[in-house]
C-alpha positions in Angstrom: -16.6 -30.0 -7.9 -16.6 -30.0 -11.6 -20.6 -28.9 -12.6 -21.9 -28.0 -15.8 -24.6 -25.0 -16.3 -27.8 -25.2 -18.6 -25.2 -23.6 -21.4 -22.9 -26.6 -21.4 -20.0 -24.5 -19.6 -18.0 -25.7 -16.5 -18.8 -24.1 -13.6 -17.8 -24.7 -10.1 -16.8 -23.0 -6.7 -14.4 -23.4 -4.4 -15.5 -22.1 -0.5 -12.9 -21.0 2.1 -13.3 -20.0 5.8 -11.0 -19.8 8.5 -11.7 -19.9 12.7 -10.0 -19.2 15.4 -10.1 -20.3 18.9 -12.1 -17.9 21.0 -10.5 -16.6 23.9 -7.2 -16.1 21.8 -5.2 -13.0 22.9 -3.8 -10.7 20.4 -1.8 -10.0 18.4 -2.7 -12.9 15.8 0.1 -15.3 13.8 -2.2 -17.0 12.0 -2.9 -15.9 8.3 -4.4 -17.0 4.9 -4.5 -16.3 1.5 -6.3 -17.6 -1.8 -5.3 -17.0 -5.3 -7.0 -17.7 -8.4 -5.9 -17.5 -12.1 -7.9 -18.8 -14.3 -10.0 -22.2 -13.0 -6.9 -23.1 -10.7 -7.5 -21.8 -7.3 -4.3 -22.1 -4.5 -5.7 -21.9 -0.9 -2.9 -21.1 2.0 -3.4 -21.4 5.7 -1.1 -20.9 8.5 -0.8 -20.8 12.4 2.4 -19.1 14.0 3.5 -20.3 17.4 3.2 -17.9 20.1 2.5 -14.2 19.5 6.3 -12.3 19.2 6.4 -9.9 16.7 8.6 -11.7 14.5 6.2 -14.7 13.8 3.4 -11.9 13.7 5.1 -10.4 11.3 5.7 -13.4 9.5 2.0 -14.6 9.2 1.5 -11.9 7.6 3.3 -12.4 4.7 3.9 -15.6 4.5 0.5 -16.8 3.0 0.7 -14.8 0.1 4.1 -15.8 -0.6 3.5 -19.4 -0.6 0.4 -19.5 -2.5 2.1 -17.1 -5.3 4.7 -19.2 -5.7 2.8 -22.1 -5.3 0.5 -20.9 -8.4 3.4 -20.3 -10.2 6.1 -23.3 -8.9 4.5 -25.8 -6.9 3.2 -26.3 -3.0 6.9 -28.1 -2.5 8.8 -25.0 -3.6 6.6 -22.4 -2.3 6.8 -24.0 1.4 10.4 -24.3 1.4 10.5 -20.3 0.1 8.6 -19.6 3.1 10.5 -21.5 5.6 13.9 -19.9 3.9 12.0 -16.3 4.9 12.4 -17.3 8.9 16.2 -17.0 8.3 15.5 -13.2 8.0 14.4 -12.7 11.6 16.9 -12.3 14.4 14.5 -14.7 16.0 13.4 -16.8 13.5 9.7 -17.7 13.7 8.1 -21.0 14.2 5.0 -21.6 11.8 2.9 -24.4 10.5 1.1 -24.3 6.8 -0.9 -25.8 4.6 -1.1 -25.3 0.4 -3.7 -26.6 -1.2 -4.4 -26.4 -5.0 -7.5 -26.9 -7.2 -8.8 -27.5 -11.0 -11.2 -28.9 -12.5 -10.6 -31.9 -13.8 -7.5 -32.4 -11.8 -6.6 -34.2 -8.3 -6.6 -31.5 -5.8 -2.9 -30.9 -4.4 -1.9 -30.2 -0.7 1.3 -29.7 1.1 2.1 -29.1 4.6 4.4 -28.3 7.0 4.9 -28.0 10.5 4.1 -29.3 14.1 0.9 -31.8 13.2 -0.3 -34.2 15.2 -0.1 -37.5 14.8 -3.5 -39.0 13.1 
């Protein structure tokens, strides 16, 4: 996605969207968040199980939290941070995520974690 301009400067774009299932009764546990600093970008997705306050709760905040960290320690750490936050639940939330990280010039990173299916 690396593209130069008429001025010889790197320019590129990164485009996120998100869906959701119609039909899909409320409240949501599904969440996301993006983050850029600089020409790195961190992209974070998640889908809660179920619709319980707790994992409500917890899609909330968890997409930030992992792509903050992420920015600043890695998709590895910042996924395990976010699965240590469940443990602050009296009924700890179940909750599947991606991280994914871009830059220019650079392989783009993704970590997951959760219930996938197998391909």
């Amino acid at each position: 996605m690396d593209h130069s301009n008429d001025h010889g400067l790197s320019t590129w774009q990164v485009t996120v969207g998100s869906a959701q299932r119609p039909g899909s009764e409320p409240p949501c546990a599904d969440g996301l968040h993006v983050h850029r600093k600089g020409e790195r970008v961190c992209a974070v997705v998640v889908d809660g199980a179920g619709h319980h306050e707790e994992v409500v709760d917890l899609g909330q905040h968890a997409p930030s939290t992992i792509a903050l960290t992420g920015m600043a320690m890695g998709g590895l750490v910042a996924l395990i941070t976010a699965g240590r936050m469940s443990a602050a639940y009296d009924r700890p939330p179940h909750m599947s995520a991606v991280f994914a990280s871009m830059k220019p010039g650079r392989p783009t990173g993704v970590h997951c974690v959760g219930d996938f299916p197998d391909a």
